[in-house]
N, C-alpha and C positions, 0 to 999 in steps of 0.2 A: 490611438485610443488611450484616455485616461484610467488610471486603478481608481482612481474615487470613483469610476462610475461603477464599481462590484463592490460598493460597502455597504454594509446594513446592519441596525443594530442589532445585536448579540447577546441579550442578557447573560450572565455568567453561569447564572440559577439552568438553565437549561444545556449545559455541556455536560452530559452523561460522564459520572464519573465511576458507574459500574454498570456490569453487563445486566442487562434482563435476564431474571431466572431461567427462559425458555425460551431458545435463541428467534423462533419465528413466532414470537406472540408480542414481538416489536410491532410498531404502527408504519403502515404504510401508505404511501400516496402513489396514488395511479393520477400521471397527468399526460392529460391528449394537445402534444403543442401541436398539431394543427389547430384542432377551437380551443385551448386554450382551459377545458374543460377538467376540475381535478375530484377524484374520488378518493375519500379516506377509508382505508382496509386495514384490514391486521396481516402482516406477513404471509402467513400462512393460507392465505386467501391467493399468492401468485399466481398459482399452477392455470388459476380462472380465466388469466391475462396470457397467456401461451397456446400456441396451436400447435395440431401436429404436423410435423415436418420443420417445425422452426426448431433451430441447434442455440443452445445455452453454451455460453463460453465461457470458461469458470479459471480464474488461476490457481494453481497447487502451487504456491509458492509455501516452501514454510518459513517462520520467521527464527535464525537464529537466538540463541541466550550470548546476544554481544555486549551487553554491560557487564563489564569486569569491576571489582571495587583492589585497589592494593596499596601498596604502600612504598615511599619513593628512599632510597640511598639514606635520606636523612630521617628518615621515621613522617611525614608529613602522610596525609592520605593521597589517593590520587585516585580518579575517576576512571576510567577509559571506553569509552565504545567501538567497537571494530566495524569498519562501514563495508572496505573492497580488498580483497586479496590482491596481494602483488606475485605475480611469477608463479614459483610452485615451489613443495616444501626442498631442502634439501639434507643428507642424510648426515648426523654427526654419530658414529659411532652406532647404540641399538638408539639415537634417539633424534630428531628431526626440528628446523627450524622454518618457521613460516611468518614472510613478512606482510604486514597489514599495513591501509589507513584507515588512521582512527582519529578521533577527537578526543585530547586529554581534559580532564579538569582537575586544578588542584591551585591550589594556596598562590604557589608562585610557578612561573612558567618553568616547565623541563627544561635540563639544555642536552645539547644533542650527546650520547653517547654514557648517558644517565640510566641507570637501573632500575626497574620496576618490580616489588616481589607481592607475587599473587597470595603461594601457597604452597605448598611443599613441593608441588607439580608444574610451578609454572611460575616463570620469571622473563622478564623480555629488557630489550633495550630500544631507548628510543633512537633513530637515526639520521634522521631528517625531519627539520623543519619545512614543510612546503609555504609555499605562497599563499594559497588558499584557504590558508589557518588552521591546515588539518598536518597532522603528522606521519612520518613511515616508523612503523614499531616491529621489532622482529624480535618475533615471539620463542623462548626454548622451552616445551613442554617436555616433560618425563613420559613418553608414552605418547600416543596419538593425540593431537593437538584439540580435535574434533570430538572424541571421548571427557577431556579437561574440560573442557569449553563448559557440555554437557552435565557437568557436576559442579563446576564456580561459577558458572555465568547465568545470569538474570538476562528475561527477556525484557527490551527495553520500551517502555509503554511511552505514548508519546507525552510529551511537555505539557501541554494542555490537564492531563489527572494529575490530580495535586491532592484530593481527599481531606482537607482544610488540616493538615497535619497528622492525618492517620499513616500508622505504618503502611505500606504499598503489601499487601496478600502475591508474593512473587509466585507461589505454587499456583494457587487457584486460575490470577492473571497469565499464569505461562499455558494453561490450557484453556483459555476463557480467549485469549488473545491470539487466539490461531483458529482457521476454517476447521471446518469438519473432514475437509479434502486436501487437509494440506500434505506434502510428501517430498517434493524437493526444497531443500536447504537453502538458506542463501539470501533470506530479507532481511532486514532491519527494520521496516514496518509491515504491516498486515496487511491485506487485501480486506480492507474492511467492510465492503460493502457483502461479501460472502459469508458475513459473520453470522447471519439471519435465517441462511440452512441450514436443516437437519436432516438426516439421513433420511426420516420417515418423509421430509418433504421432497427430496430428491426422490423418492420412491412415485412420488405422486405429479410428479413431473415427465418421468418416463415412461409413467402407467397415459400418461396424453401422449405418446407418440414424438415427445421433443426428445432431440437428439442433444447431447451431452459433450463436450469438445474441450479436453483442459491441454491448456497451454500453459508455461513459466514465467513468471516477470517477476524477479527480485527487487521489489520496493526499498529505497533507497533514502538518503534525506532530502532530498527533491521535494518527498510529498509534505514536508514540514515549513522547507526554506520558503519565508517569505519576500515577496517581491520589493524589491527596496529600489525598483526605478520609477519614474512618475508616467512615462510613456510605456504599455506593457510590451509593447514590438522588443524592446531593449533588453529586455527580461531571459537572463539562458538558463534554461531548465538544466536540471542535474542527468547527467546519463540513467537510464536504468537496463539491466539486463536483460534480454527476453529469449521464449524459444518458442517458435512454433512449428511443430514435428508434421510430417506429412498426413497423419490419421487427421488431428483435428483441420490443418489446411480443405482438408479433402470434405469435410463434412460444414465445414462454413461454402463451400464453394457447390455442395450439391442444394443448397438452402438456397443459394442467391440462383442456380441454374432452373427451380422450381418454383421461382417468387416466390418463396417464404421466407422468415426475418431472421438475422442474425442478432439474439441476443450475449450483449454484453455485462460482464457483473464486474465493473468498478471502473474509474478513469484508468490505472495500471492497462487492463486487459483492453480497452479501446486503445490506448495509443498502442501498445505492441499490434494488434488487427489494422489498426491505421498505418501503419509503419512499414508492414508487408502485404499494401495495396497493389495490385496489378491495376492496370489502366479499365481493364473492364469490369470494374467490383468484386473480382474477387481475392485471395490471396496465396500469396505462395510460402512454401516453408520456409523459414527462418530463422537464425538467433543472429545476434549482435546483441551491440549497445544502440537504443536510440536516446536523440533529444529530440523528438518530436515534439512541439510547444503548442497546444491546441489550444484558440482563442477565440471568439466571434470574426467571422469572416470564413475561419476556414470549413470546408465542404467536405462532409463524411462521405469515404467510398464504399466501407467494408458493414458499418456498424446500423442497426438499425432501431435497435434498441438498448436503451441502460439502465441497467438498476445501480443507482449508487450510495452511500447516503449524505447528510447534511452537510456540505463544508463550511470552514473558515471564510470573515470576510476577508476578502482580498485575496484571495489565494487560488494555486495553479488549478484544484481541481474545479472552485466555483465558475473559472474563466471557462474551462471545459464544457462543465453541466450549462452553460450559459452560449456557447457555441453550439451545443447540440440544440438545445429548446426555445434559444432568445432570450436574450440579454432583458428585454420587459418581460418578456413573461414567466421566469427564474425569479425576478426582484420581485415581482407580485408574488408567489408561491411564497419568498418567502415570508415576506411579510405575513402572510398566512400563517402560516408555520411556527412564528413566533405566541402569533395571536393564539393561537390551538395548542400551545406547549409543549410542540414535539421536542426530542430528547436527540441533543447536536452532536455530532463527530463522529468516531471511532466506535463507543459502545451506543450511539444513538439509532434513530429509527432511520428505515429505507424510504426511496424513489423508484417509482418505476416510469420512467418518461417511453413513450413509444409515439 
């Protein structure tokens, strides 16, 4: 299967470069890929499209403050984003080191064994160049590494907001750029398609009798990295982290044991549910890493519905939303989509395919 056959054009005018004032008064689209049939709603209109006994599966991932900004040996600047912890801290005296990969930017390349200083609190060395163009950084904070983090670190919005040269609003974006549920640590991107509830609409979600089920998938740079082979079979997705604990197992698997639907809210949260398929639809508990690579062809066992929103062309989640609903009937939507001037990516409007 060719990647020219997921492109479409993009105007640039329509990638949302700030959130909606009021997270579920985004636009929505209900689309029925059996006919093929699509209804334009306002977010807040979900609850309409849920029955009771069907389980909402929601990721609480939160997204760390992994852009570091600092300054290298020689006074130059240098970038850093921290993506996966290596190992575990170890203790130097009252104060602790923790080694990271990251992706540096700066003027000229680091060399290994090269010094980084943040801020009074925090200074690290680089240590390894890898192959993969990423680097190992061990970090020496003054204190808890995860308290520093928390006070110099920006949360990192993805490449796409550019703001035509406006400053980036990191306060506003650091609470605008996380769920309303978020509470385990550990992303580097958002689950963004959960950026669209509010608590008063989660109220009205569980006042229908839908059961509620969070599980953890630490979003990674997977959901950015673009596909640079021509055949997508060749295509290896980045690992992402996941957990799914026995409550939520239990309550996706009482839905499928009573034919009602397992709802999904993002590509993250379908591949960790896909991932921890039992052969009879339902799932069992789990964490690992997967690289589960969901394309057209491949057959949902767990997922029954998704709400996600508008991806990139070419890219991993579009392949997804285009496995789940059809490769024609995605390209049509969007086409749609463009025509209607929905609002794309990260802060843009939702899908609810069922």
């Amino acid at each position: 299967m060719k990647l020219a056959e997921f492109d479409y054009r993009l105007p640039e005018g329509l990638i949302a470069q700030y959130p909606i004032e009021k997270r579920d008064e985004s636009r929505l689209l209900i689309i029925n890929k059996k006919n093929g049939k699509v209804k334009h709603r306002i977010f807040s209109d979900i609850s309409h499209f849920m029955e009771e006994g069907d389980v909402l599966v929601i990721n609480d991932t939160k997204v760390i403050p992994a852009r570091l900004f600092g300054e290298k040996e020689t006074g130059g600047r240098v970038e850093v984003l921290i993506i996966r912890r290596f190992g575990g801290s170890r203790p130097e005296g009252d104060e602790e080191f923790q080694e990271w990969e990251c992706l540096i930017r700066s003027s000229k390349r680091p060399k290994e064994g090269s010094r980084i200083y943040f801020n009074e609190y925090l200074e690290a060395e680089v240590i390894e160049n890898r192959s993969n163009g990423k680097w190992v950084v061990r970090f020496h904070p003054k204190g808890c590494f995860e308290e520093v983090l928390d006070k110099i670190g920006t949360v990192p919005l993805p490449p796409y907001i550019r703001r035509n040269g406006e400053p980036i609003d990191w306060q506003g974006d650091g609470e605008r750029y996380q769920t309303v549920f978020a509470r385990n640590k550990g992303a580097i991107a958002a689950p963004t398609a959960g950026f669209h509830f509010t608590e008063e609409l989660m109220s009205k979600i569980r006042e229908k009798g839908v059961n509620i089920a969070y599980i953890t998938v630490h979003i990674g740079l997977g959901t950015f990295k673009p596909i640079r082979v021509e055949d997508i079979e060749n295509h290896v997705l980045e690992a992402e982290y996941f957990e799914i604990k026995p409550e939520a197992a239990s309550l996706v698997n009482e839905a499928k044991i009573s034919g009602k639907r397992t709802i999904a809210v993002g590509t993250s949260t379908t591949r960790a549910l896909e991932s921890a398929a039992n052969n009879g639809r339902t799932v069992r508990p789990a964490s690992g890493y997967t690289r589960l690579f969901i394309y057209p062809g491949y057959q949902f066992k767990v997922v029954d519905v998704l709400i996600t929103n508008l991806h990139l062309p070419q890219s991993t989640p579009l392949l997804m939303v285009s496995a789940f609903a059809g490769k024609a009937l995605i390209k049509d939507v969007y086409e749609r989509t463009v025509k209607a001037k929905y609002r794309f990516l990260s802060y843009g409007d939702g899908m609810m395919i069922h």
